[in-house]
N, C-alpha and C positions, 0 to 999 in steps of 0.2 A: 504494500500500500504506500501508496507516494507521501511523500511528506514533505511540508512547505521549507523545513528546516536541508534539504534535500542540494538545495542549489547553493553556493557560494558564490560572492562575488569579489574579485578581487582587483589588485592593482599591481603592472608591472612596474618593477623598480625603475628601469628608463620612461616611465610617463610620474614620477615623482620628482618632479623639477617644474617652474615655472618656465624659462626659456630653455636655449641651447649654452646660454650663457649659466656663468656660476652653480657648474650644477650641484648637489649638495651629494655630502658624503653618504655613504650607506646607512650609517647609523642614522643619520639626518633623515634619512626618505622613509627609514623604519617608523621612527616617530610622524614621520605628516603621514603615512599611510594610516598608522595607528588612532591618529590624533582627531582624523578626517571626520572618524565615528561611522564610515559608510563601509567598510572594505573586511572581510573575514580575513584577507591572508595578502601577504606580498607575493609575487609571481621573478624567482630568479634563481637564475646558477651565476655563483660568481666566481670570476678568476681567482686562483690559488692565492693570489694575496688579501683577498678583500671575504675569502673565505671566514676566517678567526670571527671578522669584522661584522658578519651576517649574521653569524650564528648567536653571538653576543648581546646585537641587537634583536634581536628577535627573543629571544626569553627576556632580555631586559624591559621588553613593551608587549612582551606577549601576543605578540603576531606572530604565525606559522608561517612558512616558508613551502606555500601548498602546492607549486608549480615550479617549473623554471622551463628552458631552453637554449639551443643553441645550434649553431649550423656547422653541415658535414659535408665534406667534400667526400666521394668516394673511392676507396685505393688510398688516400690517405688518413683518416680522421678515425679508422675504427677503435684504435689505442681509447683516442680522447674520450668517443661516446662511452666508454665504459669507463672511464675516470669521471667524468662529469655524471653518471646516473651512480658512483658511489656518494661522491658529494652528497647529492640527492639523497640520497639515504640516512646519512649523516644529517641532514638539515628535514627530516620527517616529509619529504616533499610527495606526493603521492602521483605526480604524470609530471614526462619530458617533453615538452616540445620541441621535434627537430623538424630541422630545414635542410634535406638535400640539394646540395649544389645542383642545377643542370648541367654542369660537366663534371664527367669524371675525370681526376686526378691530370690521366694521361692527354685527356683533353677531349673527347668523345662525347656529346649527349649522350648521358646514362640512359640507357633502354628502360622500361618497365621490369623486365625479367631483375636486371639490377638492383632496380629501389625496391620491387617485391621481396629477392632476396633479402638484401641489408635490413628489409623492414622484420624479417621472420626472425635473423640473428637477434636483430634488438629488443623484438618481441619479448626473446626467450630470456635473454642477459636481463633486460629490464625487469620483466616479473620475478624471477628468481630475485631481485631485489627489491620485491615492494614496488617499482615505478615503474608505473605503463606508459611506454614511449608511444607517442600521438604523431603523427607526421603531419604536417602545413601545408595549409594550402598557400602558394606566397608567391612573389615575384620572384625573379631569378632563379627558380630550385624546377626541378623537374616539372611541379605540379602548376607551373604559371597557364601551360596549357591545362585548361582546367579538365576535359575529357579524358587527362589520363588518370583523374585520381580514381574513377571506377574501372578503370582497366587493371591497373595497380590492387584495386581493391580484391578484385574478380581470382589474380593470380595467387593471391596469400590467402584466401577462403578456401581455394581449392584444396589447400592443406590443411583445414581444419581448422585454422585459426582466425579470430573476429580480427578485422581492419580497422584499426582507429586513428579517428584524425584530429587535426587542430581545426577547425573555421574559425579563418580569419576571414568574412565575406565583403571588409575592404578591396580585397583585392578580386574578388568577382564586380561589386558595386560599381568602381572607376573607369573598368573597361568596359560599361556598357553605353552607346553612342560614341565610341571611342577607336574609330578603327586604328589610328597610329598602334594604338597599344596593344589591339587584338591580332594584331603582324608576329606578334612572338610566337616564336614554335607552331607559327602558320595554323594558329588557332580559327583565325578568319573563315580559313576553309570549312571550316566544320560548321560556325555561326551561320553562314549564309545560304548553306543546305539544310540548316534547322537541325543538325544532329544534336547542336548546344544550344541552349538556351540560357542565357545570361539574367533576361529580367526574370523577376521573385512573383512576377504577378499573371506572369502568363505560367499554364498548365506544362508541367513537366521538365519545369524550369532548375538547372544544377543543384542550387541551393538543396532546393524540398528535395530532390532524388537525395543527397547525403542524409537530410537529418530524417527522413523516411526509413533508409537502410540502417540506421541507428548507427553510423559509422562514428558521428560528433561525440570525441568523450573528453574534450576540452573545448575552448572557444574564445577566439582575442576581441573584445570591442572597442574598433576605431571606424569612426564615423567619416563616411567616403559618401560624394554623391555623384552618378553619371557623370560623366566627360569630368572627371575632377580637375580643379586649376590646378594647372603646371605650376610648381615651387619655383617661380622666378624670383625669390628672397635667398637662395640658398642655390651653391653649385656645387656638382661631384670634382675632383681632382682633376677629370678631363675637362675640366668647362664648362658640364652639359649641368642645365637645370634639372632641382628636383621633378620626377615623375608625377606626382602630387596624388597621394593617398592618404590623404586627411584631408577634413573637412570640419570646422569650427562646432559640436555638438550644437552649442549654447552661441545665440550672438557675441560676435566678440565686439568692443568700444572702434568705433571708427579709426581706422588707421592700425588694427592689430592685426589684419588677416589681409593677405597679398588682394584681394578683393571685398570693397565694398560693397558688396551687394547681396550678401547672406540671405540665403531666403531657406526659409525653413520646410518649405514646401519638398523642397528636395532631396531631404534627407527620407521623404518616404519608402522609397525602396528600400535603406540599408537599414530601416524600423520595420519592414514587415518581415524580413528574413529572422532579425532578434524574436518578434512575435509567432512567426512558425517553429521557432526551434524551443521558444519556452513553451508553446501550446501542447509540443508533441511529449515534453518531457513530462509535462504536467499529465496526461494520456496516456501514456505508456509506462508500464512499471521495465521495462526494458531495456529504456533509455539510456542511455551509459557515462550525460553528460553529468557532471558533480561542480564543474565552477568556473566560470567565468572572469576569462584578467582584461579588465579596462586597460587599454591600449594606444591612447595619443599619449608619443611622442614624437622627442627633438631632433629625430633623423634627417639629412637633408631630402629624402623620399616622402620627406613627413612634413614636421611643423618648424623646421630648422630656418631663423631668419625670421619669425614670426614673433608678434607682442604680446598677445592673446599668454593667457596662464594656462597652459600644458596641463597642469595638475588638476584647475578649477573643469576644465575640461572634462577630466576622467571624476572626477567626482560628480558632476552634473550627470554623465554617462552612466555611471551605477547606481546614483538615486533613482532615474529615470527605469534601469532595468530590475533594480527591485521592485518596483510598483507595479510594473508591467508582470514579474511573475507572481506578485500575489493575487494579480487579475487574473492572471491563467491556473493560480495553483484553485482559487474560489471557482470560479467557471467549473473548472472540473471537478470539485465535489459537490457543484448543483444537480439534487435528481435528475433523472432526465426522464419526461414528460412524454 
């Protein structure tokens, strides 16, 4: 029987900063996550120096350490993923978030057959440890074409084993009226023969197929809307402008967000998809998601260059999703007539 106590919601340690500028130490982000009064758990793995520093923090404010992540190149990084899910264990964490590179090591587009294996390894290593490794859906990693995360799905079921993922459905959100962005890994092709479906509001659409298959057993929220504006505040090392995968939750004050024209109208797609995936959780005793890490930040992909408060952000964003699943957790224990 579901229980409204069921979902957590938290915050990643890089959206506990106001800007890109002076970001605060770990201990510092433990306490404003703590202090927020809205968040169950911080969401991190942190490098071997700043380890001590988490842990310390986190019993000294009493915030668990319920998530974390990190990204793997293939061919080279298997050491690490299993260094970083001991961490995890060490720090009570209960799911990793990984991010497969799109190329392997040697420089190859990793095949499915690849990230399915790597995913079965980590499966195995991860549970044996308490921490169910989730794989992302994200830019630059295998899964940017979005049609291959049930492909991928499809080959690790075969074995026996459930397929679990991150949604992060930012990055579905951005590239819809987006064709620049839908050129990656010739996802286009797929869109325009209708194999993929992008928007949350048309039948059969990516999103609902994941959180229908019950794959979602984590989930990042940062708020993305169609055609997202390009991060012309903020450039990569080559030049190029951030991608732009954030979008202001909450108005930000005139002159904080690379566009004046916030309209709040637009964030509806990336609220129906939060709305189907707590409907279903609240619905299904099945469901395997357990918590939720608010997710605006200061990346130049992100909100880098930007004046708006990063943090006031992610706080608005999981007041906002609390209330939404205590609509869905009530809905579902209404008789049904």
């Amino acid at each position: 029987m579901r229980q409204i106590g069921d979902l957590l919601i938290g915050c990643t340690a890089g959206g506990a900063t106001h800007q890109d500028t002076n970001i605060p130490d770990i201990t510092t982000k433990v306490q404003m996550v703590k202090e927020a009064g809205v968040f169950d758990y911080i969401d991190r793995t942190p490098p071997d120096e700043e380890f001590s520093d988490l842990m310390k923090a986190s019993e000294r404010f009493d915030l668990p350490v319920l998530a974390g992540g990190w990204f793997y190149a293939l061919g080279r990084d298997e050491a690490l993923f299993e260094a970083n899910i001991h961490k995890a264990r060490l720090l009570g964490t209960k799911v990793h978030n990984v991010q497969v590179l799109t190329r392997h090591v040697d420089g190859h587009v990793a095949t499915n057959q690849e990230v399915a294996d790597f995913y079965l390894r980590a499966n195995d290593f991860g549970c044996r440890n308490g921490v169910v490794p989730c794989f992302e859906v994200h830019v630059n990693m295998w899964s940017e074409h979005l049609g291959r995360v049930e492909q991928v799905a499809a080959l690790v079921m075969q074995r026996g084993i459930p397929f679990y993922m991150t949604l992060d459905h930012s990055h579905v959100i951005f590239k819809i009226d987006n064709p620049k962005e839908q050129l990656v890994q010739d996802m286009k092709a797929d869109i325009d023969v209708g194999h993929l479906i992008l928007d949350p509001s048309v039948p059969g659409n990516v999103t609902k197929k994941w959180i229908d298959a019950n794959f979602v057993h984590h989930a990042h929220a940062r708020c993305a809307v169609p055609a997202n504006p390009v991060n012309t505040w903020a450039r990569h090392p080559d030049g190029s402008f951030g991608r732009g995968i954030q979008y202001p939750f909450v108005r930000p004050r005139p002159g904080e967000y690379v566009q004046d024209d916030w309209d709040e109208q637009r964030i509806d797609p990336w609220k129906r998809v939060v709305r189907d995936l707590l409907a279903h959780h609240a619905t299904h005793d099945e469901s395997p998601i357990r918590q939720i890490s608010c997710e605006h930040i200061p990346a130049v992909d992100y909100g880098a260059g930007h004046k708006y408060s990063i943090f006031e952000q992610n706080v608005a964003c999981a007041q906002w999703i609390r209330a939404q699943w205590c609509q869905s957790f009530a809905s579902a224990a209404m008789p049904q007539r």
